[in-house]
C-alpha positions in Angstrom: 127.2 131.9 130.4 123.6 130.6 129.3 124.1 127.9 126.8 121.4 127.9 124.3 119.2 125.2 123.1 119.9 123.1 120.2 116.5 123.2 118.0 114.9 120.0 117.7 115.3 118.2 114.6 112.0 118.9 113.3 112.8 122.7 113.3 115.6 121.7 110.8 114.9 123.5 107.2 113.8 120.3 105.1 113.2 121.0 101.8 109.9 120.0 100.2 106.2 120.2 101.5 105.2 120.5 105.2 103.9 117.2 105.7 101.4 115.8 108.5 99.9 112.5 109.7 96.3 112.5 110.9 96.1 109.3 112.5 93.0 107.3 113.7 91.0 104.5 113.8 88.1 106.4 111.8 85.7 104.1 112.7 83.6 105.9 110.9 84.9 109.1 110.1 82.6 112.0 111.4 82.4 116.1 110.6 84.9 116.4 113.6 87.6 114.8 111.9 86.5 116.1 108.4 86.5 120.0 110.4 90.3 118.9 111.6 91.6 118.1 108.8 90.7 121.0 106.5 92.0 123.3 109.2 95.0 121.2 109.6 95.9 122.1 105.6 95.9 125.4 106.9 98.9 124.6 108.5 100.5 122.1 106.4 100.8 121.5 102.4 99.8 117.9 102.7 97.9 115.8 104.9 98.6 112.1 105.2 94.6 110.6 106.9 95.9 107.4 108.3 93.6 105.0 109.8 95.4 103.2 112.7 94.9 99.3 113.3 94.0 99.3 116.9 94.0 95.6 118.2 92.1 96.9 121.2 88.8 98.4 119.6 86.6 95.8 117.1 86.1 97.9 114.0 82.7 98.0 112.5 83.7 98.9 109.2 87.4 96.7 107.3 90.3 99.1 107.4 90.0 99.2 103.3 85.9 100.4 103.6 87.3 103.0 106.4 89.8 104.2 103.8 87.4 104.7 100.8 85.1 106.2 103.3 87.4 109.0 104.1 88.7 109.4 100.6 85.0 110.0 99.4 85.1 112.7 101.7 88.1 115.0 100.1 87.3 115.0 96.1 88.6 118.3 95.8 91.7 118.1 97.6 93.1 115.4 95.2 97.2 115.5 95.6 96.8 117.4 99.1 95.2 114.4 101.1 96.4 110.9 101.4 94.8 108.4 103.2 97.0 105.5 104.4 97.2 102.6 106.8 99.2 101.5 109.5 99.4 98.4 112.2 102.8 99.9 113.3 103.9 102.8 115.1 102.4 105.9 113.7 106.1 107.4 114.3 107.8 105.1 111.8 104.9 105.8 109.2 105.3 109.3 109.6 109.0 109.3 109.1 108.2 107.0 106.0 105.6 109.6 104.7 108.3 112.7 105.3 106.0 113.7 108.1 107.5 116.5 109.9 104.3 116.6 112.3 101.1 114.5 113.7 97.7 116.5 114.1 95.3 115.2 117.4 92.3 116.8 117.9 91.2 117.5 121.2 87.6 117.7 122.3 87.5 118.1 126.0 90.0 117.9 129.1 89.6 114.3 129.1 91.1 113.9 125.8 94.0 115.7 126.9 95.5 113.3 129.4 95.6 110.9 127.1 96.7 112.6 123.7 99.8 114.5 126.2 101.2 111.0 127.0 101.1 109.2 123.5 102.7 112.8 122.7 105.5 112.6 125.0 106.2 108.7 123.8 105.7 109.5 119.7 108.9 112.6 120.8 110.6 109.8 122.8 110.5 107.2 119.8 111.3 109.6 117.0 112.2 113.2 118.2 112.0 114.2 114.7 108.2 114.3 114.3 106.2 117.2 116.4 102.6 116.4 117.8 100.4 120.0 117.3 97.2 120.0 118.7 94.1 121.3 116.7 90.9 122.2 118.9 88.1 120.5 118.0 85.6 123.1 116.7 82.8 123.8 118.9 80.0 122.7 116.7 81.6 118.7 117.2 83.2 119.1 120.4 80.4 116.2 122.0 80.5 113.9 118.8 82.6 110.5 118.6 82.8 107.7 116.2 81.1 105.1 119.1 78.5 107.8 119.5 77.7 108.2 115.9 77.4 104.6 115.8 75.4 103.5 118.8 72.8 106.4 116.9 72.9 104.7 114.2 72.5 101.6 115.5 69.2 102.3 117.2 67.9 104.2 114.4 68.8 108.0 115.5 69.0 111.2 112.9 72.9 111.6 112.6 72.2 113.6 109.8 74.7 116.5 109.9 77.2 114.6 112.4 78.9 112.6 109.0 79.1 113.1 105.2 75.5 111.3 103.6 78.0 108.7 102.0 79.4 107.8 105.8 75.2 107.9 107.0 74.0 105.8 103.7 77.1 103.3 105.2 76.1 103.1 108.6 72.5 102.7 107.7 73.5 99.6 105.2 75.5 97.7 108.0 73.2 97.9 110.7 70.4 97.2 108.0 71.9 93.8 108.0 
């Protein structure tokens, strides 16, 4: 006899709002991330943006300017967005946030490798919290934050790649 299987816990009727974390480093954050996130509250009630302290990459912009950035970006979704911050694992701050899921965007093939493994680890830290993948949309599938900044940097039109407050930012720093 065929013994079925148990439902993980995140398929568990919780009550309250479906709840994700959208973490990153959001260095700065770019239409591609802007484009996931709205079609990620197509799947969820509330979307916790978290920008991820990553002791391996040197920020351009401070963790509280990369925070304001992205809140300037979601005026009218005040109550459905929240933009946090985490140095720890992004498992634990989902649990602490209610998150019953973490959205990654995926751009190309590449991107895969990388977001399946930190997948499998997040489900072997906390097997509570689902990872679902979102498709980056095609319009912003070749666009990065290092991308958008080495433009910058050198002067290029990222017009239309970030939000004008994100462009006016970029153009301040590297005016310096």
């Amino acid at each position: 006899m065929d013994t079925p299987l148990d439902l993980p816990p995140s398929c568990e009727s919780s009550p309250g709002p479906a709840i994700a974390l959208y973490p990153g480093t959001f260095d700065p954050i770019t239409n591609g991330h802007i484009d996931i996130i709205r079609r990620g509250l197509c799947l969820f009630d509330r979307i916790v943006v978290t920008v991820a302290v990553n002791d391996q990459k040197t920020p351009l912009f401070s963790l509280a300017e990369r925070c304001a950035l992205i809140s300037e970006c979601f005026p009218d979704l005040d109550g459905r967005i929240e933009v946090g911050a985490t140095a720890g694992l992004i498992v634990e701050y989902a649990r602490q946030h209610g998150a019953r899921a973490i959205i990654r965007g995926l751009r190309a093939i590449s991107d895969f490798d990388y977001e399946f493994q930190l997948a499998l680890m997040n489900r072997r830290l906390e097997r509570s919290v689902e990872t679902v993948f979102l498709m980056t949309g095609f319009r912003w599938i070749y666009i990065s934050s290092t991308g958008i900044k080495n433009a910058a940097r050198l002067q290029g039109d990222i017009s239309g790649l970030v939000p004008a407050h994100v462009e006016r930012a970029l153009a301040e720093k590297f005016a310096r």
